[in-house]
Every structure is written in C-alpha cells, then in structure tokens.
C-alpha positions in Angstrom: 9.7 14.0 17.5 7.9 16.9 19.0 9.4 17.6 22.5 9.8 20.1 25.2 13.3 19.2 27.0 13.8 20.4 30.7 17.2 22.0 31.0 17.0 22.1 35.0 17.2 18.9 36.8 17.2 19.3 41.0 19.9 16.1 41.0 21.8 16.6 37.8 24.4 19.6 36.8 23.4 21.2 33.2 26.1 20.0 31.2 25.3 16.5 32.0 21.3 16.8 31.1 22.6 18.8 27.7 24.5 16.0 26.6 21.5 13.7 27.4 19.4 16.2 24.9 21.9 15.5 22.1 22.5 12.4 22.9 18.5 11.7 22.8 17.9 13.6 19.8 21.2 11.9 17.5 19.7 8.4 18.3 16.2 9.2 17.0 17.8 10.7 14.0 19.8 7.6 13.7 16.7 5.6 14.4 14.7 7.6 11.5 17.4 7.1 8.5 17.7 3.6 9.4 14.1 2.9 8.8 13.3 1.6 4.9 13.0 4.2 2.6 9.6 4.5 -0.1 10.0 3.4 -3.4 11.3 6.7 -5.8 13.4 8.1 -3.1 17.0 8.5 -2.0 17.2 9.7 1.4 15.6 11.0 4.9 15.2 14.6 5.0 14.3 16.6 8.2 12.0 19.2 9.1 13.1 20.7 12.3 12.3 23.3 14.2 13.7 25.2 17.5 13.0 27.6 19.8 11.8 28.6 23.4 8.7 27.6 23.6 6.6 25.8 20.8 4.9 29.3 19.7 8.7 30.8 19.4 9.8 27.6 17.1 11.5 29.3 14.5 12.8 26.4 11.2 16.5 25.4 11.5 18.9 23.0 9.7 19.7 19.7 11.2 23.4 20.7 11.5 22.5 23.9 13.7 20.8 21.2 16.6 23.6 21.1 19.0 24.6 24.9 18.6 21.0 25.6 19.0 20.9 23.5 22.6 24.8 24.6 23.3 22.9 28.4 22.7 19.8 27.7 25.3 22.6 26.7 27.4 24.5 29.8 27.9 21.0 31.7 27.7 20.0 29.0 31.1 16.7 28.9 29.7 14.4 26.4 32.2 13.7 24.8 28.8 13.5 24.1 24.7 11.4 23.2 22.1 12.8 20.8 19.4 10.7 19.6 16.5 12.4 16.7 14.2 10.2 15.2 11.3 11.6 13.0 8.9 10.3 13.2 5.9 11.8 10.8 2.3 13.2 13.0 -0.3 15.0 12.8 -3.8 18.0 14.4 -4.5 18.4 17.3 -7.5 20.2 16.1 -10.4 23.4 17.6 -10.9 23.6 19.1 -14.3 26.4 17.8 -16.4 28.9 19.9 -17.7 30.7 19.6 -20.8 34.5 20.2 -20.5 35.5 19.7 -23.6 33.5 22.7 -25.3 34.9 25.8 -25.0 
C-alpha cells in the first residue's frame, strides 16, 4: 500500500476522516498476514514508511502508525504519505541458555 491520505474533507470533521485512515490501514494489515505465507518462513514483516509528502517519507515501525497519523493531526497537515509492504520473514533463533552451569 502506497498512499497519499487527505486529511481535509469539505463534509467531514478530522477526527472522523483520521479514524477512517487507521481504520483503512489496520484492515489491509489484517488482510496482508492473513494471506498464505511461502514455504521456509514464519511471519509477515512490514516495511513502512511515513511522512509528508512521499519525498519526506522517512522508515517507521508498524507500532508507530497511529501516533504518526495522531501527529499529522495536531500538525493539521492537508495530508500524509503512508507506505505499508509486506514482506515474509523468519524469526532469529533464540540462543539457549544453560542454567545449570555456573
């Protein structure tokens, strides 16, 4: 998902259009880790991005979405630029720790 979301609507008040943002942007995560995963790997991993404008995109974690939109918010910027890719990953091994040496 590469998108450019209005934060100004002429008919609707801001709160209402951020909450269609997040609500948007949780059900194509939602849709992405649903979809069958490739052989060799355990989970979706995303790739996202957030700024401004697309040139401004700086990389973000997907837990820092909705304070980044609840930040653009208070800023009243006219509009964002959100960049999800899912992408299948493997998780690290934990090393295993012996307890019982000492």
């Amino acid at each position: 998902m590469k998108k450019t979301f209005a934060l100004t609507h002429p008919k609707k008040a801001a709160a209402r259009v951020v909450e269609t943002i997040k609500h948007d942007v949780k059900k194509y995560i939602r849709r992405e880790r649903n979809k069958a995963l490739p052989a060799g790997t355990d989970f979706w991993d995303f790739d996202c991005k957030f700024g401004h404008t697309e040139q401004e995109a700086k990389t973000i974690h997907v837990k820092e979405i909705n304070k980044c939109i609840d930040e653009a918010e208070k800023l009243e910027l006219p509009s964002l630029y959100l960049e999800i890719l899912a992408k299948p990953a493997t998780r690290a091994q934990r090393p295993e720790f012996d307890f019982d040496e000492e």
